[in-house]
N, C-alpha and C positions, 0 to 999 in steps of 0.2 A: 256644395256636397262633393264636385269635383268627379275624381276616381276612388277614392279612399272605400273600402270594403263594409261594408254593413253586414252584421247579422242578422238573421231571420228576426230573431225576440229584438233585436232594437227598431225593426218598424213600427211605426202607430199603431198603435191598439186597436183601431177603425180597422188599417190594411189587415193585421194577422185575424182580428174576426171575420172580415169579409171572406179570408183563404177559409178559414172552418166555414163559413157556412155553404161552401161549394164542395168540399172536399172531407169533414170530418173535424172531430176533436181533435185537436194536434196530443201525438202522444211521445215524440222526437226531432226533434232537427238536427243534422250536420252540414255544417259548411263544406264546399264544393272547392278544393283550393284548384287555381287557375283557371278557374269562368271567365276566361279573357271578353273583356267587354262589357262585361255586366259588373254593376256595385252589389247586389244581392242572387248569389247562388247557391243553393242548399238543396239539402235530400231533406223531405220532408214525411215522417213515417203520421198518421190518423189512425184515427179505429177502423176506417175501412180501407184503406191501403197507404203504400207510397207513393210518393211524388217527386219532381223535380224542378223547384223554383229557382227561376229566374227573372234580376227587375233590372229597372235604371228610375231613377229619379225621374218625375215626365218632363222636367227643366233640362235634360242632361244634353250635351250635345250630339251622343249617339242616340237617343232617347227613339231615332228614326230605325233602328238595327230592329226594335222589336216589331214595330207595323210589317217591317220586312217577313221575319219570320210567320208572324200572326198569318201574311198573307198568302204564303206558300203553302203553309201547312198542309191544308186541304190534300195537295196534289201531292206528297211524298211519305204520305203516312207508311205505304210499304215497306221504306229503307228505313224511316227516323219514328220516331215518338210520335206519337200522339199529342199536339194541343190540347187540350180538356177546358180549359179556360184561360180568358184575360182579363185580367182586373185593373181596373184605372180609379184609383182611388187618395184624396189625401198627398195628389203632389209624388205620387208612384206610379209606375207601370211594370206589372208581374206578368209572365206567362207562367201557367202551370202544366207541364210535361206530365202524361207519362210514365212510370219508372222503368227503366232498363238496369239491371242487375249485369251491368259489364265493366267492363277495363278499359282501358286506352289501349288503343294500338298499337302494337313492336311492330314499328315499321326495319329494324335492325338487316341484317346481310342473315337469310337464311331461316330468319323468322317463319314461319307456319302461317301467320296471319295477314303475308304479303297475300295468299291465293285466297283468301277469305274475304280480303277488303275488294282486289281486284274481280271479285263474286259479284259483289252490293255495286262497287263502282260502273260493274254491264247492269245491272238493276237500273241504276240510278238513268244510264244513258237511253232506257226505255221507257222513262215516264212520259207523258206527253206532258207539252209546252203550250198548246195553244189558246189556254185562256189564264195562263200562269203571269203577274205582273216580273216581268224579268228587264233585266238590263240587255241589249246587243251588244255580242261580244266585242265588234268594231265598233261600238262609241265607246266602250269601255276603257278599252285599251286605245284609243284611237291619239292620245298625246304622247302616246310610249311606241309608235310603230308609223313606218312608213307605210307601208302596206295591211293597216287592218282590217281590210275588206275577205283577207284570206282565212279570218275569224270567223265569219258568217257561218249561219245553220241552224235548225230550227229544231234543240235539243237544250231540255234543262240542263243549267250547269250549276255543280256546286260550288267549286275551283276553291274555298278554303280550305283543303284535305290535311292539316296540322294534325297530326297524331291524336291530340286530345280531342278533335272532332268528331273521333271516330271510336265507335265503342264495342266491342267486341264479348260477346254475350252466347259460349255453349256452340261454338262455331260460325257465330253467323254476327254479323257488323249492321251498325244502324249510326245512321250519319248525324250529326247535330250541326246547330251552328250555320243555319239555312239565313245569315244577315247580308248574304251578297249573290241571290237568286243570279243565275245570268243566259241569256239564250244564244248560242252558239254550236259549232260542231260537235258532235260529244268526243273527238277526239283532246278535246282539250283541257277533259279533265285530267286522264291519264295526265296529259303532259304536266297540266299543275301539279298532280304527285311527285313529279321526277323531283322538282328541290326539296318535297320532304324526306322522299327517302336519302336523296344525298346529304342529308344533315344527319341523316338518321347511320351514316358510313358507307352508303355505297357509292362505289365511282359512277363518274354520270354514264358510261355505256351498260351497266350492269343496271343502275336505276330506270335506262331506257329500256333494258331488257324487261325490268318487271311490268314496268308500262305497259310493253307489248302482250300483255295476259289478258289487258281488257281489250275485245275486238276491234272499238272504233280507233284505236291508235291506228290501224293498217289502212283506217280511211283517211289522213291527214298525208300532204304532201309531203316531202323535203323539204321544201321549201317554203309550205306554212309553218312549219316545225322551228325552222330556223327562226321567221319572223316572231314565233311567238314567245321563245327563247329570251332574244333579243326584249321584246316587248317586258318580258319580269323584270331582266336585268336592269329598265331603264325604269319601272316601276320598285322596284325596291331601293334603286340608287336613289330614286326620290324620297322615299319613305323613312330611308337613312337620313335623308339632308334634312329630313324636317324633325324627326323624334328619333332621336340616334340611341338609341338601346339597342342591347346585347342581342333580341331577337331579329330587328329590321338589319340589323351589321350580319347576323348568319344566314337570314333568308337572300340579303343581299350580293355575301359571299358563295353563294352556293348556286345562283342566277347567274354569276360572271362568270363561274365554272363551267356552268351548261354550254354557256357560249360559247365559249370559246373551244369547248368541246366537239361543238356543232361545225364553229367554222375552220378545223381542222378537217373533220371529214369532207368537206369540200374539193 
């Protein structure tokens, strides 16, 4: 099956009954463009509401990205969707979201929805972590950094903050895309922001600036900052070397940037 995109109606007849009998008569579907990671992403409209499916084949190599989310859920319903159900059926795995009636995020220079995200993103930095299965920020990073022990902290992280993660809904943002739970300082979320918004056109001391909207950025050192800087740059320079598309070359270009940005102010 690969990556290649599936529509909602080309799943098995089994998988789309099994979605009605949790959630309704289906009475619409639209495909979801840029569900990065998932083969099956669709708005799904019922007689009793909408929804937002997402699958992967249970053979798929990511097929692990959804137990991730399934197992977060629980703990971030305040910022993101609602899980409602999962369905493992027929050689698939669907989770069923929720519907959020939003946009993607203008992370742009100037944008209105930088103070909006950087709202949700102190949300996010107050959930508690302590019985959440998450990754440690220093093992995480711990092949991309000499020092990832300055990673440490005992605070949910989202750290995939790409624009389309984030969804902007009547002023207020709800995060998706919870496949890389991770426990660490919450300053480091913010700092993952900084390469979206520099992709997004701001220079990296302007993208720091926005950073600094969410509090925990002011708890991170210098010189955790630098290390963890350093840590993307060698994480996406690998991400390049292995699947070299357009996106891994601008998240990659935009990590060297930071750096070097950082070891100017030195």
């Amino acid at each position: 099956m690969g990556t290649t995109n599936v529509q909602f109606g080309e799943l098995p007849p089994t998988v789309i009954a099994a979605v009605e009998r949790r959630i309704g008569g289906i009475v619409e579907t639209r495909p979801v463009a840029g569900g990065a990671g998932s083969v099956v992403s669709a708005y799904v409209e019922t007689v009793y509401g909408r929804y937002y499916v997402k699958g992967l084949p249970a053979d798929h190599p990511r097929a692990w990205t959804l137990s991730r989310e399934f197992d977060v859920n629980p703990f971030v319903v305040p910022v993101s969707p609602r899980l409602e159900w999962r369905i493992t059926l027929d050689g698939w795995d669907l989770l069923v979201f929720q519907y959020v009636d939003g946009r993607h995020a203008d992370y742009s220079p100037g944008s209105t929805d930088l103070a909006v995200v950087a709202d949700m993103m102190r949300a996010v930095g107050e959930l508690p972590c302590l019985d959440v299965k998450a990754r440690p920020a220093e093992e995480r990073w711990a092949r991309y950094s000499e020092t990832p022990e300055l990673f440490k902290g005992d605070h949910l992280l989202h750290t995939a903050w790409h624009p389309k993660n984030v969804l902007v809904s009547h002023a207020e943002a709800y995060l998706v895309g919870w496949t890389s739970p991770t426990k660490g300082g919450a300053w480091i979320d913010p700092a993952c922001w900084v390469i979206w918004l520099m992709q997004a056109g701001h220079e990296p001391a302007a993208a720091e600036r926005a950073a600094s909207r969410v509090p925990a950025w002011d708890n991170a050192s210098p010189e955790a900052v630098d290390a963890f800087a350093m840590a993307q740059a060698n994480f996406w320079g690998d991400v390049v070397h292995n699947e070299p598309g357009q996106f891994a070359k601008q998240a990659a270009a935009a990590a060297q940037r930071w750096t070097l940005h950082r070891q100017f102010l030195r």
